[in-house]
N, C-alpha and C positions, 0 to 999 in steps of 0.2 A: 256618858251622861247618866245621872243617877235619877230616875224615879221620884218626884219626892209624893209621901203620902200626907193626907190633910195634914196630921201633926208634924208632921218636919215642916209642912211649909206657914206653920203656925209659928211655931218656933224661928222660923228664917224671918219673920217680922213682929218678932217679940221685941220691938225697940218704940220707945215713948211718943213718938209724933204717930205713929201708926192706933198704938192705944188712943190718943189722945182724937183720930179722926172718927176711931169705933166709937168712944163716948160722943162725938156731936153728931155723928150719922143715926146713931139708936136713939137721941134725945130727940133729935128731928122729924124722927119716923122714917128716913129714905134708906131704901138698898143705896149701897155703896161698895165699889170696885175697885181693888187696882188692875193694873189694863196695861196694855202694852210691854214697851221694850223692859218694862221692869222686872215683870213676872217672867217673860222670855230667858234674861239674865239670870233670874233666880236658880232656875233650871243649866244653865249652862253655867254657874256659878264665875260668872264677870262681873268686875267692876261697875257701876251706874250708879248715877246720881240724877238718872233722869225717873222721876216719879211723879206719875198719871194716874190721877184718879176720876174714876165716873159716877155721879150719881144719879139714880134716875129722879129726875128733879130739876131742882136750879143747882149748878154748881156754885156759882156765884155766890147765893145764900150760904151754900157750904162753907166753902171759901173764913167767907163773912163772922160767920159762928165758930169756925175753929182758930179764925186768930185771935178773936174776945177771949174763948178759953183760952188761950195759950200769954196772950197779955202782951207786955210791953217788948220783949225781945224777937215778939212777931209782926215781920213786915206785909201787909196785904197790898196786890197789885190787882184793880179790877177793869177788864176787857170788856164794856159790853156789849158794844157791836159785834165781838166774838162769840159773845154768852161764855166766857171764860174766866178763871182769877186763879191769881198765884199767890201762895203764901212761903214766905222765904225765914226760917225758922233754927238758929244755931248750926249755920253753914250748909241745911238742906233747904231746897226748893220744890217744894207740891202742887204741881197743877191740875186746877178742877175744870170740871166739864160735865154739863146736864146730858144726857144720854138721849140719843140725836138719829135720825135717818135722814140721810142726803140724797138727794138729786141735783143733776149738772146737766145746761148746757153745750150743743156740740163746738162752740168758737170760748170755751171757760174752764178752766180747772175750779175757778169759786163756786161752792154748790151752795143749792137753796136748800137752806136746814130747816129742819119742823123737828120738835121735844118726838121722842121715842124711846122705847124699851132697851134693855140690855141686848137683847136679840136684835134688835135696829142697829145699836149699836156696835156691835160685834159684827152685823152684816158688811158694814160701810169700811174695815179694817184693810188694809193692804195686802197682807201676807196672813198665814192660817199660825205662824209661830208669832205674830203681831196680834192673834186676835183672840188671846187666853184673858183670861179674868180671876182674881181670886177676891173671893168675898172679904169684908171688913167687916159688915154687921157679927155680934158679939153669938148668937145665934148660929150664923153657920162659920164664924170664921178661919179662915184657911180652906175653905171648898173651891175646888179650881170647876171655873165654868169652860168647858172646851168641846164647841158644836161643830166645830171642823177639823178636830183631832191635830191640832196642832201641836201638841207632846209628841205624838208620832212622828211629825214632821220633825222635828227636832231632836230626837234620838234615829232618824234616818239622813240628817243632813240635809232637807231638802224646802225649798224655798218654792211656795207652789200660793197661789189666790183662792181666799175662800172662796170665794163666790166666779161665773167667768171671767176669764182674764179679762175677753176682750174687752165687756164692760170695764173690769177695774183700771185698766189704761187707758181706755178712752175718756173715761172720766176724769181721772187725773192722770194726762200724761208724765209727770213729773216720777209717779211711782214705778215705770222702766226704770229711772236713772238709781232707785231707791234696791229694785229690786237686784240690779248689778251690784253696786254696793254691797247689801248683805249679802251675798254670794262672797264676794271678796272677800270681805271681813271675818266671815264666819267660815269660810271656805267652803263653802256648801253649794249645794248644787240644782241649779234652776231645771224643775220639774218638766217633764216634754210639753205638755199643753201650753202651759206658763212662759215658756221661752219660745216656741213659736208663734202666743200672741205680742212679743217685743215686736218681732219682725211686719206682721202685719198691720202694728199700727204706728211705727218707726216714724212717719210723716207727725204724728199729732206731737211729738216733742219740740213742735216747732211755735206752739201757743209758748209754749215755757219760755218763762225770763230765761237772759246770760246768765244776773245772779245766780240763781235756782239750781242751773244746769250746772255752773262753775262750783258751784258748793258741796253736790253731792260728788262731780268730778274728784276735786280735790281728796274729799274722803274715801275715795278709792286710788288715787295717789300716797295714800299714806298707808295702806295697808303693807302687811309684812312684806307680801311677790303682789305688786301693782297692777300683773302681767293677765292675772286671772281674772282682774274685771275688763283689762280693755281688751281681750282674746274674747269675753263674751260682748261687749259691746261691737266689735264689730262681726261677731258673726249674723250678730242679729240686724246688722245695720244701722245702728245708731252711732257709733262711730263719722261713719261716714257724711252723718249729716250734723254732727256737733264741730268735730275735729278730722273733715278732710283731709290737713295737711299729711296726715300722721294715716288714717287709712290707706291714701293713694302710695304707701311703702311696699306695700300688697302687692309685689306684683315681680314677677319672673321672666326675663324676654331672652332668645334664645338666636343663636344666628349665628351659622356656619358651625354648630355645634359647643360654640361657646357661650354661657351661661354665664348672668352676676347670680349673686346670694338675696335672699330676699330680704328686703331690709328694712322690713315691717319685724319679722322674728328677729332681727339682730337686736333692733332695735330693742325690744323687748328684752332680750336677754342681757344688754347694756344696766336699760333702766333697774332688773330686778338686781345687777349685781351692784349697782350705785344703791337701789336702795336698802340691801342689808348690810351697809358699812355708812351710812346715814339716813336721820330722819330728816333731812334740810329739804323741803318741799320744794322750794326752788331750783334746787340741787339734782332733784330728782324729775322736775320739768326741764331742764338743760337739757338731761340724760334721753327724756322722750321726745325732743325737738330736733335733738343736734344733727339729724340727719334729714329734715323737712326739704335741704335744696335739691337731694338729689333727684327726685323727678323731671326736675326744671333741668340741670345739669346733665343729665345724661347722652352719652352719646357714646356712636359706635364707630372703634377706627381700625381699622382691618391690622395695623402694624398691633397691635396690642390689646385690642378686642375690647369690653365696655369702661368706658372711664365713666367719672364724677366729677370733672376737674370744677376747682372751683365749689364746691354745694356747700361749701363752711360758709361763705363770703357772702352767698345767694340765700342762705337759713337764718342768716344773722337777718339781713333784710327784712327778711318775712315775720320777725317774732315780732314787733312795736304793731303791726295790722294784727298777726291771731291774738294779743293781747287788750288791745282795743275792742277785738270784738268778742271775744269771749269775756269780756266785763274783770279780766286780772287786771292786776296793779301795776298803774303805768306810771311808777317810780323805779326806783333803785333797783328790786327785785326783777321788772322786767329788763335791768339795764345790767344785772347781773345774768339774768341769761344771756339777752345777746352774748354779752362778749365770751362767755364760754360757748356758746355753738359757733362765734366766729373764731374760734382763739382752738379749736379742740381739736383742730391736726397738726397742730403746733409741733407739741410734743413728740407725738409719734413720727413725725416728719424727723425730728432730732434722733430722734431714739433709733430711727433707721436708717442714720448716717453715722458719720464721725461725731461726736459730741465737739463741739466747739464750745470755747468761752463764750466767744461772740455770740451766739445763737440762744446760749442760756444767759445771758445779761438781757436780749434781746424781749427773751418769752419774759424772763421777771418784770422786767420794767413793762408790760403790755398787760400781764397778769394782776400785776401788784398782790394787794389782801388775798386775793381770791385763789391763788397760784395753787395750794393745796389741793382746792376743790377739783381745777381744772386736772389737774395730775391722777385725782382718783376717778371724775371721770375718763378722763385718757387710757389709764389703765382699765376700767371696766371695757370701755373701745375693742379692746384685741381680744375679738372670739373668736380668730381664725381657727379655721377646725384640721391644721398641719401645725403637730404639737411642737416640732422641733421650733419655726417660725417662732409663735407665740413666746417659747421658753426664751429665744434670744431678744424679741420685744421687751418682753416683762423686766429680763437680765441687764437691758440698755436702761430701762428705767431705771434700776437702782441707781446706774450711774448720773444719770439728770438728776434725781434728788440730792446724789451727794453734793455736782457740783452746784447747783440750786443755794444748798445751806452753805460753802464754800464761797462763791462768787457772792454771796447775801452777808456773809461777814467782813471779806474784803473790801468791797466797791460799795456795797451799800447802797445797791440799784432797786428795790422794790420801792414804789411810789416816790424815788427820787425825781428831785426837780433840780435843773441845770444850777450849777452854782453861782454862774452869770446870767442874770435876766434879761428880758427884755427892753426894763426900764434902764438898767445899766447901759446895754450898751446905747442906744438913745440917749442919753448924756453926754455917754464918754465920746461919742463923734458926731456929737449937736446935730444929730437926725429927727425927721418927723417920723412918726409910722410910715414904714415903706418895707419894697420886698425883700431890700438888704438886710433888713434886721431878722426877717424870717429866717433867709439864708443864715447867717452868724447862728441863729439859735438851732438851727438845726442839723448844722456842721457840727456843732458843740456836743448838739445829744451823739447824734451817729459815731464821732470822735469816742463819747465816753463809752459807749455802748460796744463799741467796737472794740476796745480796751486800748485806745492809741495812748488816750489820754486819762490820768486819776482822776477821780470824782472827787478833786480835793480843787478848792478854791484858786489857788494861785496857779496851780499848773493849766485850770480850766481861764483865766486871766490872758496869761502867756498865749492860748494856741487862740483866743478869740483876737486880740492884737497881731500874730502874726496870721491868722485868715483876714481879719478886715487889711490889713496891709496890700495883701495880694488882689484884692478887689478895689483898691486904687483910696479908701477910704484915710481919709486924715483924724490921729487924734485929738480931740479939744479938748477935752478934760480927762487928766488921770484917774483912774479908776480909785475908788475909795478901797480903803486897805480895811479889811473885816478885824 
């Protein structure tokens, strides 16, 4: 990370909305700052589009006066129960803010704000790389204001609170979940004071919304290795009290000298290798759930030592409740997990037998769209650490994908639907809804699935006529010819 000195970082916002807030801030008379994760970015030379400016002042007025200058292509949005406004200006958005000292509340993350200095303001910041400033006034501009050597922290990689931790998470607990995040993100590394007050006040994240907590969650779900924020959230215990399910993998039991793997680390090392072959956040929640049952499921049998029987079937279960209550989306998304952490020993169950037809017409049709997904989680699956295993794992898998694209061109079993329905055969032997018609349809599927029978209309005609025969049923009406 390179240094920058006043003139380079004069030059880093020699672009026209920035002149353009120098002109209403000097015309106004107020210092004016930018602040935050912008200046941070500048310095680490990342992308951002988030731009925070402070005046000591009314922001709001700011605000106000720079979209007049700026005229008709500028949108003004005003907060003022926040004491805030946003001006949204040729694809960029700039948020003002009067420069403020907070106090909070022990049962509130909402602090009572009163107008204060830049120094107030810079006190109340999160982090010491959150809490840089560089001037706008035309007088000193490009002068970086930095009272808790946040540069330092950022050419050391380290994530540390201006002021005591414990005050700053007690105040706002929500800035734990923030401060694992930049950790993650940044990969950088939470300073020793600063990470033992996570642990000490790990309880007070319990004011925090789901929203809140699921949001910043998320954003360290999408990080390159996902592994490095939830290794730090649970060592400091937040884990545990966000996302138990996933904690409680932690854990190694040992008996008569035999040992499972832990599979909190598997886990982890599932999720980071799902998530450097996709950004699909769902995809990558699959990968950190699909093993939630085995705690439940465990058990120890002297002929074979610890099993899991069953923790797909028992995990599937359990995601529509962590989903509900961690405030995710109880749509499709969460309906595409389940069936991948129920569906995700599918494969590897095939892959470490004989590949059958049957068994891969089976997983398609259960899989449908998704079949992909579930295969490259599958594959992430096999960390076993006996290289020769894994080689012959991974080597069955090519085989399921081929026959996968094979049996998907033939039969034409993904999201297939029986060629004779329900309705039909209800007709064709003047039946109400009854169990016989389930039976018939589902002889039908197992017949095509099993590959007795083509997924071609007439042959699936023929074998529903000769099963309803054998169960005593009379036809009445000939089937309509497609």
């Amino acid at each position: 990370m390179k240094i920058l000195t006043q003139e380079e970082l004069k030059a880093k916002i020699d672009q026209e909305i920035f002149a353009r807030i120098t002109e209403t801030a000097d015309e106004l008379g107020r210092e004016c700052y930018l602040v935050g994760g912008y200046v941070r970015d500048l310095f680490l030379e990342r992308p951002t589009n988030d731009i925070d400016v402070v005046v000591v002042g009314s922001g709001i007025e700011m605000a106000e006066a720079l979209a007049a200058k700026l005229g008709r292509g500028a949108h003004l949005s005003v907060f003022r129960n926040f004491g805030t406004a946003q001006v949204k200006w040729r694809g960029m958005e700039v948020e003002f803010v009067g420069a403020r000292k907070e106090s909070y509340t022990h049962d509130s993350r909402k602090p009572i704000v009163e107008d204060g200095t830049l120094e107030d303001d810079q006190n109340r910041r999160d982090f010491t790389i959150n809490a840089m400033a560089v001037c706008l006034n035309r007088s000193r501009l490009g002068e970086l204001v930095d009272p808790f050597d946040g540069l330092l922290d950022l050419q050391d990689g380290i994530i540390a609170t201006p002021l005591d931790p414990d005050i700053t998470f007690s105040d706002d607990p929500l800035r734990m979940m923030r401060c694992v995040r930049f950790a993650a993100q940044l990969r950088f590394v939470i300073e020793e004071e600063t990470f033992e007050a996570l642990g000490r006040n790990r309880e007070r994240i319990k004011i925090i919304s789901a929203e809140r907590t699921i949001d910043e969650l998320n954003k360290i779900m999408r990080t390159g290795q996902p592994s490095r924020g939830l290794v730090e959230l649970h060592r400091c215990g937040l884990l545990a009290i966000i996302l138990p399910e996933v904690a409680q993998l932690d854990c190694v039991e040992t008996r008569n000298g035999r040992s499972h793997k832990n599979n909190f680390y598997h886990t982890l090392e599932v999720l980071d290798t799902v998530a450097s072959q996709s950004d699909n956040l769902y995809l990558r929640w699959a990968a950190l759930l699909h093993d939630i049952g085995k705690p439940r499921s465990k058990r120890w049998e002297p002929a074979v030592g610890w099993t899991f029987h069953n923790h797909n079937f028992l995990g599937e279960k359990m995601i529509a409740p962590l989903f509900r209550r961690m405030k995710l989306p109880m749509d499709d998304r969460m309906k595409y997990v389940r069936k991948l952490v129920g569906l995700h020993m599918r494969p590897i169950a095939i892959a470490d037998d004989i590949v059958t037809d049957s068994a891969v017409r089976r997983l398609l049709f259960e899989a449908g769209d998704d079949i992909d997904d579930l295969m490259l989680l599958c594959e992430a699956d096999i960390t076993s650490k006996n290289e020769q295993r894994k080689k012959n794992f991974l080597q069955n898998f090519k085989t399921v994908r081929q026959k996968l694209v094979d049996i998907e061109e033939k039969d034409r079993i993904r999201n297939f639907q029986p060629p004779v329905n329900g309705d039909e055969i209800m007709h064709m032997f003047n039946l109400q809804p009854c169990q016989q018609i389930g039976t018939l349809k589902s002889a039908l599927k197992d017949a095509i699935l099993d590959g007795l029978v083509p997924n071609e209309r007439q042959a699936a005609l023929q074998f529903v006529l000769e099963k309803a025969r054998t169960m005593g049923l009379q036809l009445c009406h000939p089937p309509v010819e497609s």
